[in-house]
C-alpha positions in Angstrom: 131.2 100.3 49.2 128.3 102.4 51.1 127.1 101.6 54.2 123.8 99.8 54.7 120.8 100.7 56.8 120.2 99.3 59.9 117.6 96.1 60.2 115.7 94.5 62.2 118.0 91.1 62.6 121.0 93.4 63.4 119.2 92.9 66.8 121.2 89.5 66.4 124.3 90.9 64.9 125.3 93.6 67.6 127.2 92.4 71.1 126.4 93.7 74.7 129.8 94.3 76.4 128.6 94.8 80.5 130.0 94.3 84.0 133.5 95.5 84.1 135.2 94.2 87.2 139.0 94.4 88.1 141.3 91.9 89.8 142.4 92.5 93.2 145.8 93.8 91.6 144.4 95.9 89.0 146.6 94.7 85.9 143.4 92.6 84.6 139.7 92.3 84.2 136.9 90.3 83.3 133.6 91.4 81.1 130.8 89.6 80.4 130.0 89.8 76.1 125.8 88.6 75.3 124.3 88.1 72.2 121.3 86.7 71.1 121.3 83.6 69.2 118.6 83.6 66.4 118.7 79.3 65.5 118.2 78.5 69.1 116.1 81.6 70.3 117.5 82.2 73.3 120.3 85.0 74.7 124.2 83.4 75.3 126.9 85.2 77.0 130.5 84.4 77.8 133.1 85.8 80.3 136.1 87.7 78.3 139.4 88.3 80.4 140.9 91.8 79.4 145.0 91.6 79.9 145.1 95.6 80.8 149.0 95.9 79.8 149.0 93.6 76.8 145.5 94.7 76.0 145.0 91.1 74.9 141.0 89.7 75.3 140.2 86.2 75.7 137.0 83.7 76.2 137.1 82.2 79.1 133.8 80.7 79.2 131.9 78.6 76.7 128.9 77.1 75.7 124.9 77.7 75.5 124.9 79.4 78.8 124.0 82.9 80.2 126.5 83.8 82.6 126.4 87.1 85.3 128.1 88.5 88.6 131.7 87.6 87.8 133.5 87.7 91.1 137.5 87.1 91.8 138.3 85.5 95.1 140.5 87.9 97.2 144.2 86.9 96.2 143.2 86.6 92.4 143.4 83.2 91.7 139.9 82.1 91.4 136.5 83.4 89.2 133.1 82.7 90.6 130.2 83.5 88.3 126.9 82.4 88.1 125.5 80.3 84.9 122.6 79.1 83.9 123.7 76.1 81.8 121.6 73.7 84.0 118.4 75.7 83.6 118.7 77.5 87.5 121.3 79.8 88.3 124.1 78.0 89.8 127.5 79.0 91.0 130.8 77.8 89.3 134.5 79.2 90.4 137.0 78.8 87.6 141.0 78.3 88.6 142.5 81.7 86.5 145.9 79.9 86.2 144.2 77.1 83.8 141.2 74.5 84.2 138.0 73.6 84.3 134.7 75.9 85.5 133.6 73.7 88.6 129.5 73.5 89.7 130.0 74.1 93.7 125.9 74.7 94.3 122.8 72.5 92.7 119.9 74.7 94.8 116.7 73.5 93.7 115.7 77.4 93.1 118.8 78.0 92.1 121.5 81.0 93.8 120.4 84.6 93.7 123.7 86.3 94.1 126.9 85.7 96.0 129.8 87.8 97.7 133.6 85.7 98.2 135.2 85.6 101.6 138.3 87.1 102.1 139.8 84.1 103.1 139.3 82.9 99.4 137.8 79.3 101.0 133.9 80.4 101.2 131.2 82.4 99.3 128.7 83.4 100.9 125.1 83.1 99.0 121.6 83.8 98.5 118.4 81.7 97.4 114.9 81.0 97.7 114.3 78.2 100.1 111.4 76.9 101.0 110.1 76.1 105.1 111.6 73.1 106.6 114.3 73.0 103.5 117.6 74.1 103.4 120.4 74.9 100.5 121.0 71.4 99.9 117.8 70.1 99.4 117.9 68.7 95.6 114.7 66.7 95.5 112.0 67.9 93.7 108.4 66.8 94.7 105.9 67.6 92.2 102.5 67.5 93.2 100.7 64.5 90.8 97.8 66.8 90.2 97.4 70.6 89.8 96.9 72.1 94.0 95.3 75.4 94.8 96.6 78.3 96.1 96.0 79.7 98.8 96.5 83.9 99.0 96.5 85.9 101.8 98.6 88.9 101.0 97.9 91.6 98.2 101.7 91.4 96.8 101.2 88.0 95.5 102.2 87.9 92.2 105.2 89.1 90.6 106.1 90.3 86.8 109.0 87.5 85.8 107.8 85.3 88.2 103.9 84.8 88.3 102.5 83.5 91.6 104.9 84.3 94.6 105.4 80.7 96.5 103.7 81.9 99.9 106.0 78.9 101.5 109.4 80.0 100.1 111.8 82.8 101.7 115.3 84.1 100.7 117.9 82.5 103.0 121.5 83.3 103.1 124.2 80.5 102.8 127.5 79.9 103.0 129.7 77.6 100.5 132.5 75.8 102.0 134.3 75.4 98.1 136.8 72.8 99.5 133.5 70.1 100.2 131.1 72.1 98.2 129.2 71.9 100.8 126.2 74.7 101.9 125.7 76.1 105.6 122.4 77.8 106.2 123.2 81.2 107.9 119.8 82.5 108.1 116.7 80.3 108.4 114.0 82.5 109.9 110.6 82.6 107.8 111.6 86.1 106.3 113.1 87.6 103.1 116.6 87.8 103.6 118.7 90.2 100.9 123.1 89.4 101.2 124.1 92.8 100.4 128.3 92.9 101.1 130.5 91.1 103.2 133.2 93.2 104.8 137.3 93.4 103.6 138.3 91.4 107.1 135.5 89.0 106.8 134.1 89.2 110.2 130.8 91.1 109.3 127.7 90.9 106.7 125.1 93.4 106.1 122.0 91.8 105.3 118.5 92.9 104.5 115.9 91.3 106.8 112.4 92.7 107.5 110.9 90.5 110.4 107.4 92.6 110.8 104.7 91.1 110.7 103.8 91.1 107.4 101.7 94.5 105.8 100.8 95.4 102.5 101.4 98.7 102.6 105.0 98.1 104.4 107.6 99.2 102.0 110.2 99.4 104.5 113.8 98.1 103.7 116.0 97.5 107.0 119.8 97.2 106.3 121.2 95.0 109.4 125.0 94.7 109.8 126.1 91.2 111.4 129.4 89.7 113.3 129.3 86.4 111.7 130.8 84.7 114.5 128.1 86.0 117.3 124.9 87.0 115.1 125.0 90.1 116.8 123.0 92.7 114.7 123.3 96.0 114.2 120.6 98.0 112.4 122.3 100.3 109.7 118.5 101.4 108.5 115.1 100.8 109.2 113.0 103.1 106.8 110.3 103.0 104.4 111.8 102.8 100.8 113.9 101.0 98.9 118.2 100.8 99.6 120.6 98.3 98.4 124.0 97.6 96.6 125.7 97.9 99.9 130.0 98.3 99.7 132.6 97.9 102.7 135.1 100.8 102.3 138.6 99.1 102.3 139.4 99.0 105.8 135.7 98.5 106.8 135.1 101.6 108.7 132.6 102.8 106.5 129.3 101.3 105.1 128.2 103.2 102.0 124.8 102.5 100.2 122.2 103.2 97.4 118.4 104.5 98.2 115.7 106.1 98.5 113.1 107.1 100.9 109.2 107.3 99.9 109.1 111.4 100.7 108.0 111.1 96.8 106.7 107.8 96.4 108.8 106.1 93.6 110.0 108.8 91.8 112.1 110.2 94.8 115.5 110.9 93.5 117.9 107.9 94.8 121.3 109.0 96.8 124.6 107.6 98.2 124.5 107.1 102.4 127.8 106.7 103.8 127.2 104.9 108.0 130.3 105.2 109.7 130.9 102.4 112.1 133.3 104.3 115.0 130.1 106.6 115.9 127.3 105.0 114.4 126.2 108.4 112.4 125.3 108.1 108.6 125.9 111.2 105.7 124.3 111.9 102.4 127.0 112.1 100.2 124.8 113.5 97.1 122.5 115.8 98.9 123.8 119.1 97.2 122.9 117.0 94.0 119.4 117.6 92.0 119.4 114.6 90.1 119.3 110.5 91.1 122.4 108.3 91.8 122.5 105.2 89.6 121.2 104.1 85.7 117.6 105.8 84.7 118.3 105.3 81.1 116.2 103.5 78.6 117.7 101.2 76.0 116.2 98.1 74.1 120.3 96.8 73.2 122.1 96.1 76.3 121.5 92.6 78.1 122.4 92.1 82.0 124.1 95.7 82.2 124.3 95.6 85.9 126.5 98.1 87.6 127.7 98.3 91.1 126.1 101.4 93.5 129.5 102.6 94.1 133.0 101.5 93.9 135.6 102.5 97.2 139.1 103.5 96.8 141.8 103.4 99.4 142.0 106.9 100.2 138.4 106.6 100.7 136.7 108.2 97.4 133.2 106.8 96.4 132.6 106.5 92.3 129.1 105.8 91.5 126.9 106.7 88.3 124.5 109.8 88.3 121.8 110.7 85.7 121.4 113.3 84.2 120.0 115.6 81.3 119.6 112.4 79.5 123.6 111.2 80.1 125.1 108.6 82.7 128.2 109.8 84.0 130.6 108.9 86.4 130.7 110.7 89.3 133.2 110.6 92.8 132.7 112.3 95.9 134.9 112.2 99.2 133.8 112.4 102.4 134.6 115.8 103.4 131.1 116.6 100.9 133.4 117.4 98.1 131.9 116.3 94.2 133.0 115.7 90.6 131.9 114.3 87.4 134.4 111.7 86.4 133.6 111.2 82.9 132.3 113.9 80.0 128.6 114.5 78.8 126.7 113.2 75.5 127.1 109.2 76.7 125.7 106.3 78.6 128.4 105.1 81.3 126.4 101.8 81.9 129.0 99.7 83.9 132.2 101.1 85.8 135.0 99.8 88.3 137.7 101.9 89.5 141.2 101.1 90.5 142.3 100.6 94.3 144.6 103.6 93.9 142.0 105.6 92.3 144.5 106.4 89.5 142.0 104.9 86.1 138.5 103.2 86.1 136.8 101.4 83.3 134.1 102.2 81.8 131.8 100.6 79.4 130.0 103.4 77.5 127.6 103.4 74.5 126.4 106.7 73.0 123.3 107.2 70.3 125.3 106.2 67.5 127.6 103.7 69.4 126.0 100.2 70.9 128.9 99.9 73.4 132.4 98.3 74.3 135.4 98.3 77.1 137.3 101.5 77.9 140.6 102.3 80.1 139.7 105.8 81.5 142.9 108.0 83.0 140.8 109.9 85.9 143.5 112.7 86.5 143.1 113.8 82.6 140.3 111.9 81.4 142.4 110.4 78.6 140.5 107.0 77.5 141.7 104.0 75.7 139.2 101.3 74.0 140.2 98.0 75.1 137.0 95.9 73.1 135.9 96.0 69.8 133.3 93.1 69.7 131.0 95.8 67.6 133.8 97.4 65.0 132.8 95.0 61.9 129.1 95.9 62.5 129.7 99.4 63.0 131.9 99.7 59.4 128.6 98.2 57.8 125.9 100.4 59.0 124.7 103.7 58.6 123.4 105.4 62.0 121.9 108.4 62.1 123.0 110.8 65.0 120.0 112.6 67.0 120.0 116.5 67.5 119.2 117.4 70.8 115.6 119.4 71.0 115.2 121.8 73.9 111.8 123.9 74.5 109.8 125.3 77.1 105.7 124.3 77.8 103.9 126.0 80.7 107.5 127.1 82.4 108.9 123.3 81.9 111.9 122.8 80.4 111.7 120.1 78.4 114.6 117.9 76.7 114.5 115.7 73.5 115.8 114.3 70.5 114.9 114.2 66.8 116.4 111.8 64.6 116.1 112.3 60.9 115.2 109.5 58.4 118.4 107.7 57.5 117.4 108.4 53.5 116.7 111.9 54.4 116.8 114.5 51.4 116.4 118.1 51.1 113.3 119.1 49.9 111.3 115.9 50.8 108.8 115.4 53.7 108.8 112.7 55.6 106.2 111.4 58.5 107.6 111.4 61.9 106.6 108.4 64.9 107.0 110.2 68.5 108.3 107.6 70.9 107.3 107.9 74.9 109.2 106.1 77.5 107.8 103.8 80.4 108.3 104.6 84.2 107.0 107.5 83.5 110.2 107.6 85.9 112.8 107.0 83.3 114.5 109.0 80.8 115.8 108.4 77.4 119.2 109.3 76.9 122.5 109.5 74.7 122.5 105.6 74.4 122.4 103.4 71.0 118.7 102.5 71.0 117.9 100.2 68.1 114.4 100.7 67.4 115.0 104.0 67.1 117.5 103.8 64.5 115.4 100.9 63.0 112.3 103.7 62.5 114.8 106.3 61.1 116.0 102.9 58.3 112.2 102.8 57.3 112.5 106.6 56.1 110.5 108.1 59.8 112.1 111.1 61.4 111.5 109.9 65.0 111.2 112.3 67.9 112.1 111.1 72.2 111.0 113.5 75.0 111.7 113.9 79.1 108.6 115.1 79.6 107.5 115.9 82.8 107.7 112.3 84.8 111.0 112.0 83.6 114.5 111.2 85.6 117.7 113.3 85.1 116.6 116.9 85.2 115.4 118.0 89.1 113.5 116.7 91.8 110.5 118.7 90.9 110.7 117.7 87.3 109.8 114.2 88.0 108.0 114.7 90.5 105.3 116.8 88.9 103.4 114.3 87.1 102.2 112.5 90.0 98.4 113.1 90.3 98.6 114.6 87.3 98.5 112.0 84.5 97.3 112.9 80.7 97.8 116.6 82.3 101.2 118.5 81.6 103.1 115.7 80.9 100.6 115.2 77.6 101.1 118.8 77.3 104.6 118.6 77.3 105.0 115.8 74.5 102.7 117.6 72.4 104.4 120.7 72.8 107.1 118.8 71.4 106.0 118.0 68.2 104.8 121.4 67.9 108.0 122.5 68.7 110.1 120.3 65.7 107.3 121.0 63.4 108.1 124.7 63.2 111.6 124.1 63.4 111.8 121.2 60.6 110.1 121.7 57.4 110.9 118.6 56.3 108.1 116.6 58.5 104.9 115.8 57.0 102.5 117.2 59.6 99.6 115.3 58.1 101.4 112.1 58.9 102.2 111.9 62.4 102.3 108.6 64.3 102.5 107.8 68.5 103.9 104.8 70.1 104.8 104.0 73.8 104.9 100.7 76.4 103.9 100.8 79.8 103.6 104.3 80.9 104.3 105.2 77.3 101.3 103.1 76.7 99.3 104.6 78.8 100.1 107.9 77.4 99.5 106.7 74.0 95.8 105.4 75.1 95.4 109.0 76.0 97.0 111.0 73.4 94.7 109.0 70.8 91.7 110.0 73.2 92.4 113.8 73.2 93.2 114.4 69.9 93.0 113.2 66.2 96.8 114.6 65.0 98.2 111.7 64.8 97.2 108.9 61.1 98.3 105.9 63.0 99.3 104.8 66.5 100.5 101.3 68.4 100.2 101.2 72.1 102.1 98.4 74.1 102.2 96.4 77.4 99.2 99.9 78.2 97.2 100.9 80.9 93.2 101.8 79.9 91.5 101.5 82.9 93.1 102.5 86.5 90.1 101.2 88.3 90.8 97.2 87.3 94.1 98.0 86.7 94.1 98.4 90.8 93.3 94.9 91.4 94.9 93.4 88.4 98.6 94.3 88.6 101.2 93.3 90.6 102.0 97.1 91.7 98.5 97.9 91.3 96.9 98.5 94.7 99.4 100.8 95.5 101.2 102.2 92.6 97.5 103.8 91.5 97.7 106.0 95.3 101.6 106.8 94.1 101.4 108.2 90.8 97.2 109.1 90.4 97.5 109.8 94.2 93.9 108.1 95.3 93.1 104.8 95.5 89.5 102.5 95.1 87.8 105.0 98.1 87.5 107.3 94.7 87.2 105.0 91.5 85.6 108.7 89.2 89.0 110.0 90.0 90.5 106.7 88.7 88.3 106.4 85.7 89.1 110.5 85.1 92.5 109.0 84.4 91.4 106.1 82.3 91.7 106.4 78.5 89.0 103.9 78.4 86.8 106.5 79.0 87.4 108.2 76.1 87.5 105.6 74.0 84.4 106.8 71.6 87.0 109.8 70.9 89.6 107.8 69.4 89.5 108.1 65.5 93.1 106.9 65.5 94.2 103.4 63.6 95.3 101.9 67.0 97.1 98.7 66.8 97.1 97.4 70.8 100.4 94.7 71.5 100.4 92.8 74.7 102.6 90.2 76.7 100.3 87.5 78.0 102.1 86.8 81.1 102.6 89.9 81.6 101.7 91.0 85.1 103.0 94.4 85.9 100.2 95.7 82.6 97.7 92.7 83.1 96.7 92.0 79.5 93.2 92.2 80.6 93.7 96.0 79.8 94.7 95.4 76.5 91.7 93.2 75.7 89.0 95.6 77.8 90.5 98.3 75.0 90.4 96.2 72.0 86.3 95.2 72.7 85.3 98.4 73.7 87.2 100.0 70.4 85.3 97.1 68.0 82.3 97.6 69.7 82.8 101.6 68.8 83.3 100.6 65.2 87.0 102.2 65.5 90.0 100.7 63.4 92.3 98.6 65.8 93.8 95.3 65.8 95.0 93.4 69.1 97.9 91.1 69.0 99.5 89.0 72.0 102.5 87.5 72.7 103.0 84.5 74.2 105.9 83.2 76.8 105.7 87.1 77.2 106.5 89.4 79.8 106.4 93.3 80.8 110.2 93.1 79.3 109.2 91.4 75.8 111.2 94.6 73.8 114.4 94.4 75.6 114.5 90.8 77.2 111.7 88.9 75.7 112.4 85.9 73.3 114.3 86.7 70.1 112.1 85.6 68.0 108.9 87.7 69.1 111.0 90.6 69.6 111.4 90.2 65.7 107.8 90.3 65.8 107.0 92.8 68.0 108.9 95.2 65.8 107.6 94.1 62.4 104.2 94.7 64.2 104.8 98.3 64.7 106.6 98.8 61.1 103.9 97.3 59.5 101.4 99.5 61.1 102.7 102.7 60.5 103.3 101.7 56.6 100.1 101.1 57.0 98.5 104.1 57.6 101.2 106.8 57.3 
């Protein structure tokens, strides 16, 4: 029996297998397995213990829940986790000899993260609190009548959240498990971050930023604490954004995950080792052209979070690099020496690594592969699949495995990949749908990406580019689209499909259609007003006009000076950059899809775009989706993702 194409509700039938994380003795493991549910609409996962010697795999946790941040407790015998089942994130701890998950927190807002004690009796916590509250503060008063809102700072909205509570700060507790009872560590009217509590227990580092408040402050100050005096020690104090903070085992050494703003947001991120016996810190990845950490795009995985690095004993740091549209595993020591862990052509999007250093594992997906659990030798590389939660759906379906593209366009090399139509035949032409990625500081990659392979079931060759803008291929590369938007990097994407079209006779030149979200939005807008080439194009979650687009978003004020590099002091550069200008150029069927509550792309951007285009007479249709955010095609509700995508089908067998 042949082997089907890939559809739209496989979105439902494929598993996301993330967030590998060893016992303290290294013989087991826990993963956490998500799927989305299609009767109830909503996204369910499960923790899975991995028995490393028997390779056994069992459910440990049940239920209509979404669970994340598995944790063991120092000696092994406990699981804390966080879960969702009562609507806000709560924390549970789950006996691993046998039992019952027990609730230990019921935060009003819920628990942001968590880090375990040593002493396996606490876990310390984070969470919004709001003034004159504390952890255990359960009641909730709800005002009888809608209140206004009073705003006094420019960052006061957030995507995901809406309205920032201007009376609400991020406190760190501590959970006495024994009385389940909470302990406010920190109560001062400031953001407080809990980034790693140390092997011996005696010391936090924190993230606190206690200046007055400024809009244009992007600082991120790592503080280290003794939790018996409060005496603080500052670890950083720079503009720019560092995290995912890791004790080495004996505590000398503080390593971390950042970046400075030397280019705004597309400065490449590294791993900072402090050292605590003479207060000096290293760059471990300095010799290294290409950012620490996961810049690749994917629609499939669900709550693939990954630690910034993972210590040894002897003192080796593994953490993910990308680059040249992979994710690999990487380990340096601290005498400057690097090496990749893991091979090329693959997505390592989760990792933990044995005390001794001797294996890690990995959970990997590649183009044609959604993803599962993997024992990885690191001496010879050798690698064993522990999970096969995606076996029966991979027997069923046909995938179609992308060639790499490479070219050069104005002295740019530029990297890409073509897939052919799944029904592909010699002889026949087919119309090809070029697919731009968000950011524009992201980077597609060797990753299963379901649309993708959903285009290429629905007989479209479909072609991905790093242009300029893009992660994974230099400092300079991704750097050089700032200021410069609808310049090279439209240069470079059009070069592109000049590119395949001399290479591949088999695409139908006269049927060419452009599609993108955010960024890749944007850049759709734009392609559509600079040149009629392509029959048929959907922009998503866009940017048209960088003058309102300033006021409207939640980034806007300042990510216009970052990536257009001005501001509202010159609003003709701004418009210079706006495809709304052009709009009485676009002869392009344009199909315009917007969240509603999006607020990272306002959807006012979408609907200035959509007037102005009927008022032109032009062919476009505007559709919105409600309960919607800037993540509706990789975290939005099942059932509009269905949508979404039966949208963009529909328009392109339309007009192609």
């Amino acid at each position: 029996m042949g082997k089907r194409s890939v559809t739209i509700h496989d979105l439902f039938e494929t598993k996301s297998v993330t967030n590998p994380v060893l016992a303290p003795d290294d013989k087991t493991a826990v993963i956490v397995v998500t799927s989305m549910n299609k009767e109830d609409n909503a996204y369910y996962s499960a923790i899975h213990h991995v028995d490393l010697e028997t390779k056994d795999v069992t459910q440990w946790t049940f239920g209509k829940q979404k669970v994340s941040a598995p944790k063991w407790s120092a000696d092994g015998k406990m699981l804390a986790y966080l879960s969702n089942r009562t609507e806000t994130n709560q924390l549970y701890v789950l006996p691993v000899g046998g039992g019952e998950a027990r609730q230990l927190t019921n935060c009003k807002n819920g628990i942001d993260s968590f880090e375990w004690s040593p002493c396996g009796q606490k876990i310390w916590c984070s969470g919004t609190v709001k003034i004159g509250e504390t952890f255990s503060s359960t009641e909730k008063t709800e005002e009888e009548f809608p209140q206004p809102i009073r705003v006094t700072k420019m960052k006061y909205k957030a995507d995901r959240i809406g309205i920032v509570p201007q009376d609400e700060y991020t406190q760190i507790g501590c959970i006495d498990i024994a009385t389940e009872t909470i302990s406010d560590f920190t109560s001062e009217p400031f953001h407080h971050s809990l980034q790693a509590v140390s092997s011996d227990g005696k010391q936090l580092v924190m993230g606190v930023k206690r200046l007055q408040e400024d809009d244009h402050d992007f600082s991120s100050p790592l503080v280290l604490v003794d939790i018996e005096t409060k005496e603080e020690t500052v670890l950083l104090d720079a503009q720019g954004y560092f995290g995912n903070v890791h004790f080495s085992k004996d505590d000398r050494y503080i390593a971390y995950v950042g970046f400075d703003l030397t280019f705004k947001n597309a400065t490449q991120a590294d791993v900072f080792v402090y050292d605590q016996t003479d207060g000096l810190t290293m760059n471990m990845t300095a010799g290294l052209d290409a950012p620490v950490g996961d810049e690749s795009i994917s629609d499939h995985l669900q709550q693939a979070y990954a630690p910034g690095v993972v210590w040894t004993e002897d003192e080796q740091l593994y953490f993910q690099l990308s680059v040249m549209g992979d994710v690999r595993l990487y380990a340096a020591m601290l005498d400057g020496s690097i090496y990749p862990a893991t091979g090329e052509d693959e997505h390592i999007y989760g990792y933990d690594v044995a005390t001794n250093g001797e294996f890690a594992l990995l959970t990997v997906s590649k183009a044609t592969h959604p993803g599962e659990l993997y024992y990885q030798t690191i001496a010879t590389g050798e690698r064993i699949a522990l999970t096969s939660f995606n076996e029966d759906w991979l027997k069923k379906v046909q995938l179609v495995q992308p060639q790499a593209v490479y070219y050069t366009n104005d002295h740019i090399d530029v990297q890409g990949w073509l897939l052919k139509p799944a029904d592909y035949k010699e002889g026949q032409t087919y119309p090809l749908i070029v697919q731009i990625h968000g950011g524009p500081h992201a980077m597609y990659g060797n990753t299963y990406f379901h649309e993708m392979q959903l285009l290429a079931a629905n007989g479209y060759g479909v072609l991905y580019v790093n242009p300029r803008g893009s992660h994974g291929y230099s400092q300079e590369h991704v750097d050089s689209v700032r200021g410069y938007y609808g310049g090279g990097d439209y240069a470079d994407i059009m070069a592109g499909v000049d590119e395949v079209l001399a290479q591949e006779a088999w695409i139908d030149a006269d049927r060419l259609g452009v599609t993108g979200g955010s960024y890749g939005g944007f850049m759709t807008n734009w392609i559509v007003g600079h040149t009629n080439r392509f029959k048929a194009a959907v922009t998503q979650r866009s940017i048209s006009n960088w003058i309102s687009f300033f006021g409207v978003s939640d980034v806007g004020y300042y990510l216009a000076d970052w990536q257009l590099r001005t501001g509202m002091q010159d609003v003709d550069r701004l418009w210079q950059h706006s495809p709304l200008k052009y709009a009485n150029k676009i002869e392009t069927p344009l199909l315009i899809l917007h969240s509603e509550c999006d607020f990272r792309c306002p959807i006012e951007q979408a609907e200035q775009l959509f007037i102005t285009l009927k008022d032109l007479g032009k062919v476009t249709e505007f559709v919105r989706f409600p309960e919607s955010d800037h993540d509706l095609s990789r975290t939005g509700l099942p059932n509009l993702r269905v949508a979404r995508i039966n949208e963009i089908i529909g328009w392109f067998e339309r007009y192609l």
